[in-house]
Biotite code that builds the C-alpha atoms (Angstrom):
import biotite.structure as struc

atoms = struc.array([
    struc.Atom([0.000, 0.000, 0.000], chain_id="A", res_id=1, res_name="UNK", atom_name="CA", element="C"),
    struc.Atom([1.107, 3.692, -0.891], chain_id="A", res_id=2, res_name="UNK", atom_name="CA", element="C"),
    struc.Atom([2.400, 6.048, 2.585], chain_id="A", res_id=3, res_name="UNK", atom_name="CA", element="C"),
    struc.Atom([-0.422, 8.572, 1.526], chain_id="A", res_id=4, res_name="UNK", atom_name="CA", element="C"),
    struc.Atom([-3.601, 5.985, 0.978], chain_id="A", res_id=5, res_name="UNK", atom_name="CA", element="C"),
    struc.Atom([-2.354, 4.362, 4.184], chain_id="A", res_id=6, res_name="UNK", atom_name="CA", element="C"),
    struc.Atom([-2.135, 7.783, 6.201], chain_id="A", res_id=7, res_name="UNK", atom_name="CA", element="C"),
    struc.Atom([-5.618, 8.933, 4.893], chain_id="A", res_id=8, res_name="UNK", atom_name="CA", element="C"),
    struc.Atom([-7.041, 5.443, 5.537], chain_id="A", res_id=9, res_name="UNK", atom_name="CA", element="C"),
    struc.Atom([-5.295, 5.334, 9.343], chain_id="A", res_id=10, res_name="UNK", atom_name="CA", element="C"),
    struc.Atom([-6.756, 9.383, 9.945], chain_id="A", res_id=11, res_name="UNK", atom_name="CA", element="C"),
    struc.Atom([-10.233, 8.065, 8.439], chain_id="A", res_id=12, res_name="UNK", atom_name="CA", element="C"),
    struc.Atom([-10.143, 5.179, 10.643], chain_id="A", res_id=13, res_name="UNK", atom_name="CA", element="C"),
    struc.Atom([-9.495, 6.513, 13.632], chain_id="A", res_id=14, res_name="UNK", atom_name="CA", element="C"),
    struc.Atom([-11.979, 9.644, 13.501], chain_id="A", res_id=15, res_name="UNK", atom_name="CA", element="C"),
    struc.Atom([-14.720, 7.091, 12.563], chain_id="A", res_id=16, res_name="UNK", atom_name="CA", element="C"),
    struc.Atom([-13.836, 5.015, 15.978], chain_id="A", res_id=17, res_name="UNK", atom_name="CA", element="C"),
    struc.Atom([-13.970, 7.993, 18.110], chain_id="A", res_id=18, res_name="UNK", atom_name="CA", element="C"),
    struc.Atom([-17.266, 8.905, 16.714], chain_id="A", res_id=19, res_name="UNK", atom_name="CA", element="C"),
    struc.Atom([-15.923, 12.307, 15.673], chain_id="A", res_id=20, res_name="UNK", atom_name="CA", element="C"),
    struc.Atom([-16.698, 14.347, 12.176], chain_id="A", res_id=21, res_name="UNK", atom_name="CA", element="C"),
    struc.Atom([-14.135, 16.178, 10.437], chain_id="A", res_id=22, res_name="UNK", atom_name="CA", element="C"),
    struc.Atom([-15.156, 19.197, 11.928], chain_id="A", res_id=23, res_name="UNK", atom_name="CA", element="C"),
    struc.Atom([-14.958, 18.146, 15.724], chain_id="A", res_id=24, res_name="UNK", atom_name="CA", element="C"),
    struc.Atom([-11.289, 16.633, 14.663], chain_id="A", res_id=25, res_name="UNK", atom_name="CA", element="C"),
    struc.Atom([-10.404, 20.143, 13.305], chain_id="A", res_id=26, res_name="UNK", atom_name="CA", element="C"),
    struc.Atom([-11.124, 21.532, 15.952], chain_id="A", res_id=27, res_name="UNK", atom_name="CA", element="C"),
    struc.Atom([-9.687, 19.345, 19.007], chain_id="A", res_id=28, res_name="UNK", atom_name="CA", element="C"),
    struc.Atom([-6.679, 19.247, 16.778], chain_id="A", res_id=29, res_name="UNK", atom_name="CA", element="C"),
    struc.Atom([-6.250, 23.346, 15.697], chain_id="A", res_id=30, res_name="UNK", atom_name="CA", element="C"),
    struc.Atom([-6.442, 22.717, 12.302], chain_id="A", res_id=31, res_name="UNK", atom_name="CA", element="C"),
    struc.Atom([-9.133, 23.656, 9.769], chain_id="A", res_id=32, res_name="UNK", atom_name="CA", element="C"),
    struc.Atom([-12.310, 21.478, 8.584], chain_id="A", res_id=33, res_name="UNK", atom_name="CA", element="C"),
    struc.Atom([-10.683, 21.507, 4.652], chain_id="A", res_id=34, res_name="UNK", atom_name="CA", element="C"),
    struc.Atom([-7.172, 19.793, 6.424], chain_id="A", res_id=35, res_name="UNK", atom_name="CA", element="C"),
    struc.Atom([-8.989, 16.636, 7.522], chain_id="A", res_id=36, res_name="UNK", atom_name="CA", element="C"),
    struc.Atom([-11.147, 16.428, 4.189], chain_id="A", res_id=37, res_name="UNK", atom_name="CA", element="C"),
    struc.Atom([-7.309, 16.537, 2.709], chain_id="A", res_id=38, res_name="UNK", atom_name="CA", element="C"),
    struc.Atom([-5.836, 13.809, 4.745], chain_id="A", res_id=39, res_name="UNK", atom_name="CA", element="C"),
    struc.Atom([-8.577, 11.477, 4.514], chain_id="A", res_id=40, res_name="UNK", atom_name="CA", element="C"),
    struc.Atom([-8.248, 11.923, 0.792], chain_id="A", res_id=41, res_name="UNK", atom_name="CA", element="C"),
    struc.Atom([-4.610, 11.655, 0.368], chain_id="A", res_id=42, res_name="UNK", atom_name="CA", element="C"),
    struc.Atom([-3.337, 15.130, -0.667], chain_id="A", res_id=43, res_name="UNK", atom_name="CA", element="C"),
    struc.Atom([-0.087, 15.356, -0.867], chain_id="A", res_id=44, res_name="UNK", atom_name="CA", element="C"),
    struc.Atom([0.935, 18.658, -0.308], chain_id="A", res_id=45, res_name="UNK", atom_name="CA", element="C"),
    struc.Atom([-0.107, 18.846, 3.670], chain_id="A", res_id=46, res_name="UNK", atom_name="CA", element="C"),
    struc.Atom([2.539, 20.071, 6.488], chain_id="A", res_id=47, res_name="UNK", atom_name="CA", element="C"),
    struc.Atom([4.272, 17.373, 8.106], chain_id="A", res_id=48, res_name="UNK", atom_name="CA", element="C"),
    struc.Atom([3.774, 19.371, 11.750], chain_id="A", res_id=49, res_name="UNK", atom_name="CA", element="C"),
    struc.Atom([-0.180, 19.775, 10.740], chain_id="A", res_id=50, res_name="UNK", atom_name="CA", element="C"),
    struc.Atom([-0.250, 16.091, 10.364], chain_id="A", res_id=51, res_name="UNK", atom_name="CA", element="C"),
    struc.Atom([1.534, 15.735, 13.315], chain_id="A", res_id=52, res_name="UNK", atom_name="CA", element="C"),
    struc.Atom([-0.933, 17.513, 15.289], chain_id="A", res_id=53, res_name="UNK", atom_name="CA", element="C"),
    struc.Atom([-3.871, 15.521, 14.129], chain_id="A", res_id=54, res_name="UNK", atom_name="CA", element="C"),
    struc.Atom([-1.760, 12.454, 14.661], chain_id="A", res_id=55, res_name="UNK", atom_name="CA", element="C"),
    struc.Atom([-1.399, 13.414, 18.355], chain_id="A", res_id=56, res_name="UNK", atom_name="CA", element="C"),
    struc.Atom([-5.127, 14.259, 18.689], chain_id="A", res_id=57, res_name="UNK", atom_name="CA", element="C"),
    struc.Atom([-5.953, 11.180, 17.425], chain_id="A", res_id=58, res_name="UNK", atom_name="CA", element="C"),
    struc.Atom([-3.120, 9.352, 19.343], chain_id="A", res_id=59, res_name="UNK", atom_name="CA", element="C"),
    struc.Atom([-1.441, 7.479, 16.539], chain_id="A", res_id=60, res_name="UNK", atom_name="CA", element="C"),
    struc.Atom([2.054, 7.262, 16.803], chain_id="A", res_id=61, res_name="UNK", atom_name="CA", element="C"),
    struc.Atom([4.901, 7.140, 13.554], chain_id="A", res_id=62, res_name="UNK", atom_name="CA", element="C"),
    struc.Atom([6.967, 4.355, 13.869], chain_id="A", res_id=63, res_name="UNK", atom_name="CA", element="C"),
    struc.Atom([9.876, 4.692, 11.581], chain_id="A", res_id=64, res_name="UNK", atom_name="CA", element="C"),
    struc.Atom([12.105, 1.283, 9.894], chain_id="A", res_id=65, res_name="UNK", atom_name="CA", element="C"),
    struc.Atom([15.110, 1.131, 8.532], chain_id="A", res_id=66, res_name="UNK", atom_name="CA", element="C"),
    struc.Atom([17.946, -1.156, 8.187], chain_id="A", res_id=67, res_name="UNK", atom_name="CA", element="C"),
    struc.Atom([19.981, 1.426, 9.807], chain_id="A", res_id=68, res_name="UNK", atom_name="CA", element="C"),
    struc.Atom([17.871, 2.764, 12.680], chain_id="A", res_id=69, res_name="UNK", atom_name="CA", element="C"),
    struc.Atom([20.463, 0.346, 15.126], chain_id="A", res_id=70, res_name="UNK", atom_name="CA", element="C"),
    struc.Atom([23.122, 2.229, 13.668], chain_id="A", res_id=71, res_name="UNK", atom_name="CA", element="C"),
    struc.Atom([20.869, 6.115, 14.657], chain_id="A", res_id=72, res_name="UNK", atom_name="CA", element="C"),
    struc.Atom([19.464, 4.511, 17.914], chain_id="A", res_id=73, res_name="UNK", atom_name="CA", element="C"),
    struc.Atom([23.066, 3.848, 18.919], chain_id="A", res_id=74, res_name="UNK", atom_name="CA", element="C"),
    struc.Atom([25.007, 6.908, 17.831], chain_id="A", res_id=75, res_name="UNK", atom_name="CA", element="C"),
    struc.Atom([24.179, 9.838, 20.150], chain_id="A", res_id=76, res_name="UNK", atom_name="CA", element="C"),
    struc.Atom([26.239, 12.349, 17.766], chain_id="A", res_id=77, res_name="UNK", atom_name="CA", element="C"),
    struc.Atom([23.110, 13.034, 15.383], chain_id="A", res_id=78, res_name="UNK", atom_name="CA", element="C"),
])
């Protein structure tokens, strides 16, 4: 699956769960009604720290992999 489809369908997702509409999500997250609409369609051109806000509201965490993350997670001069 594509990063975007999966974002908008993990945003979608979880708003539906917690019985919220776009609107109420806009709101408890600072953002306006048009952002969500965005997300849950998979625009691409959205700010990573407005995702990140709507992430938190919605209390998904990003989970990054990477065959070299040992090698980040271990070096403390990044």
């Amino acid at each position: 699956m594509n990063n975007k489809k999966e974002i908008s369908q993990i945003v979608k997702t979880h708003r539906k769960k917690s019985g919220l509409t776009q609107k109420e999500l806009a709101d408890l997250s600072g953002v306006g009604k048009t952002v969500i609409f965005d997300i849950e369609n998979g625009k691409e051109t959205i700010r990573f720290s407005t995702l990140m806000k709507i992430l938190n509201t919605l209390n998904i965490k990003i989970s990054f992999q990477s065959p070299l993350m040992s090698d980040i997670n271990g070096n403390t001069d990044y």
